[in-house]
Jmol script that loads the backbone (N, CA, C; Angstrom):
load data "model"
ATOM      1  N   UNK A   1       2.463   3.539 -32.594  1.00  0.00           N
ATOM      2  CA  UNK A   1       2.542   2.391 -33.467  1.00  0.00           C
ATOM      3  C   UNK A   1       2.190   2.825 -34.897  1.00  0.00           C
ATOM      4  N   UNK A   2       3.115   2.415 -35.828  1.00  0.00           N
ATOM      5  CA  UNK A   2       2.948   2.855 -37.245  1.00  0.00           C
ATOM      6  C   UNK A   2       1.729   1.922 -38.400  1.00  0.00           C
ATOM      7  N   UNK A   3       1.031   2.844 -38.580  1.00  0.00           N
ATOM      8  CA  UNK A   3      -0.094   2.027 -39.113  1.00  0.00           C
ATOM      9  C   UNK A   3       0.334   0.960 -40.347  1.00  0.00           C
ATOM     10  N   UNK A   4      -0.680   0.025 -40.143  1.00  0.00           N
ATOM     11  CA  UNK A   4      -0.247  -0.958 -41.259  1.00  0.00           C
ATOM     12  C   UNK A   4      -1.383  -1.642 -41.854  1.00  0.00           C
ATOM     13  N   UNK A   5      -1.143  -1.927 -43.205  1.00  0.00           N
ATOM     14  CA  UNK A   5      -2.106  -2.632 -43.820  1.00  0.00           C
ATOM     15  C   UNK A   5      -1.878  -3.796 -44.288  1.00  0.00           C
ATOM     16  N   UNK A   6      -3.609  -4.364 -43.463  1.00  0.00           N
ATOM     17  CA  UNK A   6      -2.937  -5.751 -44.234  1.00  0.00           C
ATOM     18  C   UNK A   6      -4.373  -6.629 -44.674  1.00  0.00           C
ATOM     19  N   UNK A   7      -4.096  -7.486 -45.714  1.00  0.00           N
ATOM     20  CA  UNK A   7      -4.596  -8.224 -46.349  1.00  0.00           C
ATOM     21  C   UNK A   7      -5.131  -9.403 -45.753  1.00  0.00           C
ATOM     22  N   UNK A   8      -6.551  -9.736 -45.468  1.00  0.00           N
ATOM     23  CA  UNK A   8      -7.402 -10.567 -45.147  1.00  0.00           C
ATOM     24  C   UNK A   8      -8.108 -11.321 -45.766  1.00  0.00           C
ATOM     25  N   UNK A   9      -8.048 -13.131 -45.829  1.00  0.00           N
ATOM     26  CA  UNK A   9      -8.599 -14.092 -46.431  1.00  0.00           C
ATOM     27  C   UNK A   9      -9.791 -14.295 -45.600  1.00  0.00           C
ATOM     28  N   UNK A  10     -11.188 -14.252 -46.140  1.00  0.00           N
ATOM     29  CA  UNK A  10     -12.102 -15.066 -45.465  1.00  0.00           C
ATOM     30  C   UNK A  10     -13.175 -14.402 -44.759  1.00  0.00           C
ATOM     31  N   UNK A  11     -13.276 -13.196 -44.612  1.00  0.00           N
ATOM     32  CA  UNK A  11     -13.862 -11.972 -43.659  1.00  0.00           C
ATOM     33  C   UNK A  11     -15.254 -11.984 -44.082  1.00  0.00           C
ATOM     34  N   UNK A  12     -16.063 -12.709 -44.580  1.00  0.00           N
ATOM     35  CA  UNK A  12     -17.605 -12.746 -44.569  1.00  0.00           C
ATOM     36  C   UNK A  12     -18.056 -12.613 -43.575  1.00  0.00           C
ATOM     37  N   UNK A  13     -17.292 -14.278 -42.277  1.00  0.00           N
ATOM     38  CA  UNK A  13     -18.007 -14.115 -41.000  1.00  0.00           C
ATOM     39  C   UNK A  13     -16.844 -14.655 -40.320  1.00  0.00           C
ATOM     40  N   UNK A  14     -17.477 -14.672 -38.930  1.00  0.00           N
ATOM     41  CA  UNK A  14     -16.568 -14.648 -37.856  1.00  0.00           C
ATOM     42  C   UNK A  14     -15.080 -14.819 -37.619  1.00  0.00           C
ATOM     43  N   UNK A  15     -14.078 -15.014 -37.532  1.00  0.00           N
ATOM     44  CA  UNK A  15     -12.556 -14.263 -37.652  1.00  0.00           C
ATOM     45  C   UNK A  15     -12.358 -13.154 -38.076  1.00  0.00           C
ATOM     46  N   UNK A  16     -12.053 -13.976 -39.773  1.00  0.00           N
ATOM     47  CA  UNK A  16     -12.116 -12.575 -40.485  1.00  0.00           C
ATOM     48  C   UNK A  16     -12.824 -11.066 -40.240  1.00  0.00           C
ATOM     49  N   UNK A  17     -14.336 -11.467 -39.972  1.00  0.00           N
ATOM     50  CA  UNK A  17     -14.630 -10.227 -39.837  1.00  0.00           C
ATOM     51  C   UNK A  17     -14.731  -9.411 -38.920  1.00  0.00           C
ATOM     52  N   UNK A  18     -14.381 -10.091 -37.864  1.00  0.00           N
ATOM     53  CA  UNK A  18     -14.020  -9.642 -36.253  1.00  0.00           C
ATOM     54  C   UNK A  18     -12.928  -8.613 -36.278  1.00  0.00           C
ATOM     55  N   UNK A  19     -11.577  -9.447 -37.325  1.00  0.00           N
ATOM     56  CA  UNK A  19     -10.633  -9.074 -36.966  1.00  0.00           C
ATOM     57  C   UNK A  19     -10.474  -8.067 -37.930  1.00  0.00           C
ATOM     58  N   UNK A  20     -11.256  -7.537 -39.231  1.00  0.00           N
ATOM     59  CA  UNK A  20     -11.057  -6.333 -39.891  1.00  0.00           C
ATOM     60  C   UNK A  20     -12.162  -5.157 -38.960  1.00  0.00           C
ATOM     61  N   UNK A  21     -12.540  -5.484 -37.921  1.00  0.00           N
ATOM     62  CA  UNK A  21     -13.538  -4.648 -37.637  1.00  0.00           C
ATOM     63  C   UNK A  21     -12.436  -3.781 -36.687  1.00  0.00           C
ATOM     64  N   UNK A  22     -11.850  -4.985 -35.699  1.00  0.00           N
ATOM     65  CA  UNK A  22     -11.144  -4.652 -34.858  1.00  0.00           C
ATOM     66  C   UNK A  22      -9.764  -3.677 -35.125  1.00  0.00           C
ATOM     67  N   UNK A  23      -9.283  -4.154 -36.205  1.00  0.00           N
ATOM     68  CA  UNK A  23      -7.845  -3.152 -36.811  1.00  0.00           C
ATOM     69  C   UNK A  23      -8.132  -1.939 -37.186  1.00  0.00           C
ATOM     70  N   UNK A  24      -9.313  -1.895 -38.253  1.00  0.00           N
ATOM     71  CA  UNK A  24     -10.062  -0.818 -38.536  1.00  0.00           C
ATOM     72  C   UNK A  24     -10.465  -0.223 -37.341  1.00  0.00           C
ATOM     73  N   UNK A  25     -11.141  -0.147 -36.281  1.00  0.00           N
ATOM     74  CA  UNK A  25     -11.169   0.752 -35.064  1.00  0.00           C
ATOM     75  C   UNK A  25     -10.024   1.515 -34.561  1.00  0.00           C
ATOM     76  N   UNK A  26      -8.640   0.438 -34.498  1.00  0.00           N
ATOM     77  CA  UNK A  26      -7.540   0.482 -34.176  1.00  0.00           C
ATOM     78  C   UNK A  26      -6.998   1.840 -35.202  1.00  0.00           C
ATOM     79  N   UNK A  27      -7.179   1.870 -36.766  1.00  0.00           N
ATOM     80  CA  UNK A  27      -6.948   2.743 -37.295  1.00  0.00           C
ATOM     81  C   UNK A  27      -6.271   2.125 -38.574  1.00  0.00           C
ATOM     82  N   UNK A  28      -5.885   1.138 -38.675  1.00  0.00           N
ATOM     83  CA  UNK A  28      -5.245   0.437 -39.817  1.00  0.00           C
ATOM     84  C   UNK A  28      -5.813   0.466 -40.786  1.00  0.00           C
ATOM     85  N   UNK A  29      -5.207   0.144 -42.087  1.00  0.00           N
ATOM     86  CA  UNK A  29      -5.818  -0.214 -42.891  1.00  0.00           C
ATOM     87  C   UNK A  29      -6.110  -1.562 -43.519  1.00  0.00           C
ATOM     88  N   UNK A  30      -7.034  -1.672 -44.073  1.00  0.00           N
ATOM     89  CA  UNK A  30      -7.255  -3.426 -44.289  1.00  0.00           C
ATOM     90  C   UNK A  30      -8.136  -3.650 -45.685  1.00  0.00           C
ATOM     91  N   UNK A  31      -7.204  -4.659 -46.300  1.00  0.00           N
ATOM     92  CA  UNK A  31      -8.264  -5.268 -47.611  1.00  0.00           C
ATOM     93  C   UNK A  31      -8.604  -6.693 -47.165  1.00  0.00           C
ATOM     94  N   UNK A  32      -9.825  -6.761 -46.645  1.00  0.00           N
ATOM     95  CA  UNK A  32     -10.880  -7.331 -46.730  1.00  0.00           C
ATOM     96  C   UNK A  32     -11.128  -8.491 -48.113  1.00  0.00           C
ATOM     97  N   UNK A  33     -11.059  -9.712 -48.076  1.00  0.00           N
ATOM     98  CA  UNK A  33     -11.704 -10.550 -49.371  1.00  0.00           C
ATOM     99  C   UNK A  33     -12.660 -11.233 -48.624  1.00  0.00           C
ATOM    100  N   UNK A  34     -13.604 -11.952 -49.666  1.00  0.00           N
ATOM    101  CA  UNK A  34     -14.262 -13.114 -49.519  1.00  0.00           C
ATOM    102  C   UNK A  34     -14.781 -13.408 -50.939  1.00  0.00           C
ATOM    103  N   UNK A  35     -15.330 -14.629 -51.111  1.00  0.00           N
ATOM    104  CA  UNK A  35     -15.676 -15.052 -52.472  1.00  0.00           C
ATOM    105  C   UNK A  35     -16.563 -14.463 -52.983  1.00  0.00           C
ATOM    106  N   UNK A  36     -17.503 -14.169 -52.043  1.00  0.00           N
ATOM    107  CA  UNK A  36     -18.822 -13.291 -52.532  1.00  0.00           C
ATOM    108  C   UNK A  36     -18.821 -11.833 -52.088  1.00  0.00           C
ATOM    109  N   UNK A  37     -18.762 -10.627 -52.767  1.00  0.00           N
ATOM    110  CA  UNK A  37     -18.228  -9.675 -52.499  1.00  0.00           C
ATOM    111  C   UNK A  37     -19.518  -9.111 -51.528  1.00  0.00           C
ATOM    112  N   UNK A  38     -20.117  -9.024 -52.181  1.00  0.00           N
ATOM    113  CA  UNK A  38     -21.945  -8.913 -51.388  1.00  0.00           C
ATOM    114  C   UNK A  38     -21.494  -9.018 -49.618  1.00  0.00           C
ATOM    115  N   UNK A  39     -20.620 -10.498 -49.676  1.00  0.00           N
ATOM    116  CA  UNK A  39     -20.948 -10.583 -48.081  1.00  0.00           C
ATOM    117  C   UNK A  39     -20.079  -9.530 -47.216  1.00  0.00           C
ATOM    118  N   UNK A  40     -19.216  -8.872 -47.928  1.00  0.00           N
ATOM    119  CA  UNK A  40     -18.186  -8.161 -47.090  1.00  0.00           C
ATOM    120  C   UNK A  40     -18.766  -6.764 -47.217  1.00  0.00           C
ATOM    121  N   UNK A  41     -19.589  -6.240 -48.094  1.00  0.00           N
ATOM    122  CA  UNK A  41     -19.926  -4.638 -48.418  1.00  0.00           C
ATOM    123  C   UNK A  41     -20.169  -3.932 -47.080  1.00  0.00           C
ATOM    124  N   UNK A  42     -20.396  -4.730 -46.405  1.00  0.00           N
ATOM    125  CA  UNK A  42     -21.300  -3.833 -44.857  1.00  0.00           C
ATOM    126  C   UNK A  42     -19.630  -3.293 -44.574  1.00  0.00           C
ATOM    127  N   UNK A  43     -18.288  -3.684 -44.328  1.00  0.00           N
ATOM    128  CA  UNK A  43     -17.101  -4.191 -43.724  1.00  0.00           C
ATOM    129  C   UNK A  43     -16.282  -2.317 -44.556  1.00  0.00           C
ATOM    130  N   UNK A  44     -16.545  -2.146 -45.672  1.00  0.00           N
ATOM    131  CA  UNK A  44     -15.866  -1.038 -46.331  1.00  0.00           C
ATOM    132  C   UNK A  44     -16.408   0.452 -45.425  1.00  0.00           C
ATOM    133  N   UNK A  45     -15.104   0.757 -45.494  1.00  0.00           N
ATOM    134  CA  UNK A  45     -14.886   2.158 -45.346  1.00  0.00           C
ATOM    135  C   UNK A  45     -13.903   3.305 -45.426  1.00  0.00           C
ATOM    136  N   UNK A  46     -13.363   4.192 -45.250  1.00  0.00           N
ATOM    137  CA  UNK A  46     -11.832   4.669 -45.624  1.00  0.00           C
ATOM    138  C   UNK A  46     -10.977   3.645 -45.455  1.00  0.00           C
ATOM    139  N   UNK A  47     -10.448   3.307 -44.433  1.00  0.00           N
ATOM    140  CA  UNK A  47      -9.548   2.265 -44.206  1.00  0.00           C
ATOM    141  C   UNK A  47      -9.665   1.054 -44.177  1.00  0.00           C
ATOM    142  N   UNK A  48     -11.211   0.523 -44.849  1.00  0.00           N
ATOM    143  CA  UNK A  48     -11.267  -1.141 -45.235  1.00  0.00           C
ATOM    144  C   UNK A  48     -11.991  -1.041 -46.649  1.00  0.00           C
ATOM    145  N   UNK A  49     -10.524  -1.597 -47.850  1.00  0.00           N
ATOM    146  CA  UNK A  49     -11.194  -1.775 -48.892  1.00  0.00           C
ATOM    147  C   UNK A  49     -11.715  -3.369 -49.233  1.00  0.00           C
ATOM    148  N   UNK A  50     -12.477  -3.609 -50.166  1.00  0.00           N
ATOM    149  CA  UNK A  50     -12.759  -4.937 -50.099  1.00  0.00           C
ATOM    150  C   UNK A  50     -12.516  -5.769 -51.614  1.00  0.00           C
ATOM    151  N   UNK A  51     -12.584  -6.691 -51.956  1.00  0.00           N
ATOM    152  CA  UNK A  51     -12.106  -7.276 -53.093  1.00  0.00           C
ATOM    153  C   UNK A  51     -12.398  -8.864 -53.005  1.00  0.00           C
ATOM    154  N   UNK A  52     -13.108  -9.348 -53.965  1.00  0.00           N
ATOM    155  CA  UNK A  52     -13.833 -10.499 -54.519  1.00  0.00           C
ATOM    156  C   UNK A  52     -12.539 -11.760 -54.499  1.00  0.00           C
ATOM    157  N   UNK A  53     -12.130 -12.890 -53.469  1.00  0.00           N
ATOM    158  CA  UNK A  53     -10.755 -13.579 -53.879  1.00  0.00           C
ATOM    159  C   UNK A  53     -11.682 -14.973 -53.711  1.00  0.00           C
ATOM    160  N   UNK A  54     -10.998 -15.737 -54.355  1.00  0.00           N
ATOM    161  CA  UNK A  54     -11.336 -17.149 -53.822  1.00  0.00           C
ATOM    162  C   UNK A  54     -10.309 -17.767 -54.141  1.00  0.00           C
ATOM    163  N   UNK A  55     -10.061 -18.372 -52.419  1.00  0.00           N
ATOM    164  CA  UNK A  55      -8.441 -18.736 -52.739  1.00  0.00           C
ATOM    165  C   UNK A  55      -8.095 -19.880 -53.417  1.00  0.00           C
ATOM    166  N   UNK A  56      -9.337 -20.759 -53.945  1.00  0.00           N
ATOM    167  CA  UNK A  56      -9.045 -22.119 -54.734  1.00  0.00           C
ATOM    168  C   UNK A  56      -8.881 -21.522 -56.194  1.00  0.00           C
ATOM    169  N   UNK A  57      -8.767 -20.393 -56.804  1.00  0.00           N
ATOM    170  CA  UNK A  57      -8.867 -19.612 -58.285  1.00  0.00           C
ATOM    171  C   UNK A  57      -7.324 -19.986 -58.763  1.00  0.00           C
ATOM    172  N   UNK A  58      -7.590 -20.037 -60.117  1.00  0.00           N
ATOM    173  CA  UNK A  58      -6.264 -20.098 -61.094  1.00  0.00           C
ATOM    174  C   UNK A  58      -5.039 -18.819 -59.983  1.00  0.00           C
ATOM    175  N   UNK A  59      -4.215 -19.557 -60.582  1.00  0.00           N
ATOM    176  CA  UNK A  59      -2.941 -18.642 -59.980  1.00  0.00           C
ATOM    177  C   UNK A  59      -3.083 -16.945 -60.382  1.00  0.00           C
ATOM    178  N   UNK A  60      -3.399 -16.970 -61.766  1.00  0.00           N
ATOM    179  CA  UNK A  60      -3.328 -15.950 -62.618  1.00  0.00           C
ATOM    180  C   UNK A  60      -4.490 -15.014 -62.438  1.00  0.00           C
ATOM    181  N   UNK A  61      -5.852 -15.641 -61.276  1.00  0.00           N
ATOM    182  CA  UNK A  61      -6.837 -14.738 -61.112  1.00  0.00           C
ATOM    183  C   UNK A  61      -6.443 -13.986 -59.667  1.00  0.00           C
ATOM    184  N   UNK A  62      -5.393 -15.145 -58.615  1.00  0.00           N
ATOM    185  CA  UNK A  62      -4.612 -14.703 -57.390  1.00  0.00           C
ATOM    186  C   UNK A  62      -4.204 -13.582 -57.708  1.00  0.00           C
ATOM    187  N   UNK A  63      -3.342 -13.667 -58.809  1.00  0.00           N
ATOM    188  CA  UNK A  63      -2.283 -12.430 -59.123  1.00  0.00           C
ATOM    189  C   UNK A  63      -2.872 -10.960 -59.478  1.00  0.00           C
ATOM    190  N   UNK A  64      -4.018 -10.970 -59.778  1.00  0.00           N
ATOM    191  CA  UNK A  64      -4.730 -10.101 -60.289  1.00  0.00           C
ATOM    192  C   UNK A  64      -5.064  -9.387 -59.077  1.00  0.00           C
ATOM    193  N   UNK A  65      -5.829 -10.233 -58.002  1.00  0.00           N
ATOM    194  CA  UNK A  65      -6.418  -9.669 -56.412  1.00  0.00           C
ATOM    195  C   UNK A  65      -5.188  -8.940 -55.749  1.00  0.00           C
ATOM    196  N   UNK A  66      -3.796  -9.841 -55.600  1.00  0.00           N
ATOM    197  CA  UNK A  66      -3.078  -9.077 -55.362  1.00  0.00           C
ATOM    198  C   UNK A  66      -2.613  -7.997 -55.684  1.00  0.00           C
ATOM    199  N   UNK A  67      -2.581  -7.603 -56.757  1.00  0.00           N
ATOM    200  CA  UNK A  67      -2.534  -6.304 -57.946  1.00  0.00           C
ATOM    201  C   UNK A  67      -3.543  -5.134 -57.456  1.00  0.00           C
ATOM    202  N   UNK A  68      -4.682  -5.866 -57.553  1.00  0.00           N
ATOM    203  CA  UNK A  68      -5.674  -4.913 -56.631  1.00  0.00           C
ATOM    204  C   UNK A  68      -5.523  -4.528 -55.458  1.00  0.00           C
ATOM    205  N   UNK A  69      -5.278  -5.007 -54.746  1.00  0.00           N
ATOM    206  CA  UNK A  69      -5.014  -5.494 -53.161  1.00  0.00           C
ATOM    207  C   UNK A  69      -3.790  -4.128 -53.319  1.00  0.00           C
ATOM    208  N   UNK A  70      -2.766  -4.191 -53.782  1.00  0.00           N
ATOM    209  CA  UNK A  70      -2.004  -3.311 -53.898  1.00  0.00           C
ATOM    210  C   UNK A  70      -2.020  -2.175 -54.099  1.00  0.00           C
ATOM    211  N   UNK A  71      -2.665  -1.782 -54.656  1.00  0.00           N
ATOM    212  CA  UNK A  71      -3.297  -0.818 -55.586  1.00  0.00           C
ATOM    213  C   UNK A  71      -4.175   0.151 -54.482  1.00  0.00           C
ATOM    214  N   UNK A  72      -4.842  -0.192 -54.086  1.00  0.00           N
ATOM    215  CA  UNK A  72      -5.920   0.190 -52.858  1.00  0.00           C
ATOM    216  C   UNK A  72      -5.244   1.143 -51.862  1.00  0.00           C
ATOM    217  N   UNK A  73      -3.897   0.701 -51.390  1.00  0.00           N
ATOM    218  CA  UNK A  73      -2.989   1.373 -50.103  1.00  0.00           C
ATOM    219  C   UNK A  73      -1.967   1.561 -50.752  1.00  0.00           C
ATOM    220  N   UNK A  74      -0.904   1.106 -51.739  1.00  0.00           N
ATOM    221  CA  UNK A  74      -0.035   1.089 -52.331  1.00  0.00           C
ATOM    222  C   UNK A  74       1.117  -0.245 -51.789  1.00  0.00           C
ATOM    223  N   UNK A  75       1.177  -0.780 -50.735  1.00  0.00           N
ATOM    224  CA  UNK A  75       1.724  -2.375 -49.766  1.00  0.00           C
ATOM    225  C   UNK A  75       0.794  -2.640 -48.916  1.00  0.00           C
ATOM    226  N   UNK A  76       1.325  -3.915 -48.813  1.00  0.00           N
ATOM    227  CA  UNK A  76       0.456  -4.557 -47.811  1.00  0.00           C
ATOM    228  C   UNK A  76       1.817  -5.286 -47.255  1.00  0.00           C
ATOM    229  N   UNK A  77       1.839  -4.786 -45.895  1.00  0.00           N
ATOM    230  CA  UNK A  77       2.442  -5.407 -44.872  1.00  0.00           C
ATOM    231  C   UNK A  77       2.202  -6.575 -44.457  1.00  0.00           C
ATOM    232  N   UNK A  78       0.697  -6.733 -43.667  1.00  0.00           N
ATOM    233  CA  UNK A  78       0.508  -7.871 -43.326  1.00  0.00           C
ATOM    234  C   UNK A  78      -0.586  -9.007 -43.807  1.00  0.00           C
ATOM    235  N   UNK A  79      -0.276 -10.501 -43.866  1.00  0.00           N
ATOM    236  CA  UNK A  79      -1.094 -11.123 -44.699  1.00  0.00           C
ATOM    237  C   UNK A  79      -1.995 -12.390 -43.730  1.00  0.00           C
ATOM    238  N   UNK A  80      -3.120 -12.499 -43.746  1.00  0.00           N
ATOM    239  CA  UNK A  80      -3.568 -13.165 -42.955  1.00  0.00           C
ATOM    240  C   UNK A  80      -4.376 -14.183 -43.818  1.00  0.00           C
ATOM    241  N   UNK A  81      -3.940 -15.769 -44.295  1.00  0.00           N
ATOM    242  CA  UNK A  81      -4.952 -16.755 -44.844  1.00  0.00           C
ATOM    243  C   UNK A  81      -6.052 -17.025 -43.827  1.00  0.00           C
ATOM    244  N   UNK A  82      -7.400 -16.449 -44.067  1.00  0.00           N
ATOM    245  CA  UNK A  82      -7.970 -16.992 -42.888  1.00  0.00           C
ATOM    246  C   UNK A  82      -9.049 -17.582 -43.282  1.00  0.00           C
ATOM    247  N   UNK A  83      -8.998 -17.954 -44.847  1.00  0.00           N
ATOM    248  CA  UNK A  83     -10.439 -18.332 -45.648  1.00  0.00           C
ATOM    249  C   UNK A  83     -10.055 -19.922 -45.305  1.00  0.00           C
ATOM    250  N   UNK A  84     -11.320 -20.565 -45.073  1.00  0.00           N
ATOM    251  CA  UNK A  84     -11.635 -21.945 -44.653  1.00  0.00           C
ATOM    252  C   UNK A  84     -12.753 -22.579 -45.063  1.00  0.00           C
ATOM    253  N   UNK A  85     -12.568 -23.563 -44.669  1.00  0.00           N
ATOM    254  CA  UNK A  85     -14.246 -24.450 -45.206  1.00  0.00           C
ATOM    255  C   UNK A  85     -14.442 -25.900 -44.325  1.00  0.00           C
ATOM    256  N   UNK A  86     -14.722 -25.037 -43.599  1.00  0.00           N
ATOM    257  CA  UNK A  86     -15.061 -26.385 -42.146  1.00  0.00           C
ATOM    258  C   UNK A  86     -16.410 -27.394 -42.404  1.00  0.00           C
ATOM    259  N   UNK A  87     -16.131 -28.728 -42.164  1.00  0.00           N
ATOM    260  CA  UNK A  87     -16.972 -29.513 -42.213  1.00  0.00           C
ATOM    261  C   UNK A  87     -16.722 -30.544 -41.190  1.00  0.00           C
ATOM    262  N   UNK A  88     -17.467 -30.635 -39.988  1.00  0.00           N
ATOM    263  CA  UNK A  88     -17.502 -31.424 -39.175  1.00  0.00           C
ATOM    264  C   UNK A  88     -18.116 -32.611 -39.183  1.00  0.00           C
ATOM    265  N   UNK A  89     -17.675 -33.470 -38.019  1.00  0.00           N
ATOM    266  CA  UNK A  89     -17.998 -34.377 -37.998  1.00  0.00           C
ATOM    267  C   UNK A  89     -17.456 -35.988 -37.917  1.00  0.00           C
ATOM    268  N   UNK A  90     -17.505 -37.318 -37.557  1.00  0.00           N
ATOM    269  CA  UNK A  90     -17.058 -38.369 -37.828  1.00  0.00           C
ATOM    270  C   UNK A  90     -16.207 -38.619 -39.190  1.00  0.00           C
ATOM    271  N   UNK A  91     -14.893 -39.236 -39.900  1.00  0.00           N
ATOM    272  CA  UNK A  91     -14.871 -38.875 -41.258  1.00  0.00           C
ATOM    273  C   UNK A  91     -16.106 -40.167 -41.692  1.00  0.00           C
ATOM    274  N   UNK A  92     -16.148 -41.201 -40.791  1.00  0.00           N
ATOM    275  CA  UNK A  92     -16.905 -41.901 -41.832  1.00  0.00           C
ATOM    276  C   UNK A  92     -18.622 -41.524 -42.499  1.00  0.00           C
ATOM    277  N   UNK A  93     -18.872 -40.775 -41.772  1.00  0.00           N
ATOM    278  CA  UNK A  93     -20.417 -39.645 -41.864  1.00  0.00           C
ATOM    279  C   UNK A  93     -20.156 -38.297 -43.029  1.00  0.00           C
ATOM    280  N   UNK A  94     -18.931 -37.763 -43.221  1.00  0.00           N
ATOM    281  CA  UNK A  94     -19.230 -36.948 -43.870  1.00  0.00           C
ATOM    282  C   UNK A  94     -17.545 -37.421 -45.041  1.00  0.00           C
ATOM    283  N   UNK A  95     -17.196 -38.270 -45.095  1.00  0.00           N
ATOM    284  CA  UNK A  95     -15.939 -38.073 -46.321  1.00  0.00           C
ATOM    285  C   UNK A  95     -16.934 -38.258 -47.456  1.00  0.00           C
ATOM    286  N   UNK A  96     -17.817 -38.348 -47.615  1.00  0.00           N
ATOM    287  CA  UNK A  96     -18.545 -38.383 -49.157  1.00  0.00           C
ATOM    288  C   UNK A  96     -19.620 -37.069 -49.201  1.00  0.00           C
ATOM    289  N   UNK A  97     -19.164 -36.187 -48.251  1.00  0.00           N
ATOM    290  CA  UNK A  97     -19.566 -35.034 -48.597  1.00  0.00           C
ATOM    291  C   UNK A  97     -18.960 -33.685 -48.771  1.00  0.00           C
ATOM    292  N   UNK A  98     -17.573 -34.041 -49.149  1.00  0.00           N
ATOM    293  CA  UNK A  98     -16.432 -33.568 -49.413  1.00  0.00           C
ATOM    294  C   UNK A  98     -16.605 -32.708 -50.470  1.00  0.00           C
ATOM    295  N   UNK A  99     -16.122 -31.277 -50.491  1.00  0.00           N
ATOM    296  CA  UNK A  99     -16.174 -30.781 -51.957  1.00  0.00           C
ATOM    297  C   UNK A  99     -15.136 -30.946 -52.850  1.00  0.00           C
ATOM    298  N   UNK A 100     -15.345 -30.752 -54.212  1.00  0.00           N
ATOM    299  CA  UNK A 100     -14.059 -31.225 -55.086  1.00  0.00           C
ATOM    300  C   UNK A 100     -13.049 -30.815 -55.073  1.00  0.00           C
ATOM    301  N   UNK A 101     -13.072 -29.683 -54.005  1.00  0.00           N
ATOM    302  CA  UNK A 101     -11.411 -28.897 -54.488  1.00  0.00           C
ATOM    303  C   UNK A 101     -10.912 -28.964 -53.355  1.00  0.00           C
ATOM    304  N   UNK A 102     -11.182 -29.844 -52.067  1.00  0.00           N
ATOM    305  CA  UNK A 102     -10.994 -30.904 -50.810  1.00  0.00           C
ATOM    306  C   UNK A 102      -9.799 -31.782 -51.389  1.00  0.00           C
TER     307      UNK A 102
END
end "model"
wireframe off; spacefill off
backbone 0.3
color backbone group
């Protein structure tokens, strides 16, 4: 199987970072984001670079990560949105604790 790299939304904790741990074993390569770069540093190594995204950012700061993102392996094959922001619950208990970009 021909290695491939690919680009990950969200990898602070659990998916994300399961699933760059897991490819990376596998042998792939992987860029790794999350908003806070801090939370992903443990996650880098030859084949996992990492990079600061937050996917609610101006278009023009997107374009930049991708640039980077590129830059790192030279393509990125595969793309995984996996950044989220879960808030549970009844809506009538939590719709007024909604964040603004909800």
């Amino acid at each position: 199987m021909p290695q491939l790299t690919w680009l990950i939304t969200g990898c602070s904790s659990g998916f994300g970072e399961a699933l760059v741990s897991s490819l990376n074993s596998r042998g792939d390569r992987v860029i790794a984001t999350a908003r806070n770069l801090e939370d992903i540093e443990h996650l880098k190594s030859g084949n996992v670079h990492t990079i600061e995204l937050d996917v609610t950012s101006p278009q023009s700061e997107l374009d930049q990560a991708v640039s980077k993102a590129q830059a790192a392996f030279g393509s990125i094959d595969v793309l995984v949105n996996n950044a989220a922001y879960i808030l549970g619950g009844p809506l009538e208990q939590v719709r007024y604790r909604l964040p603004n970009y909800v």
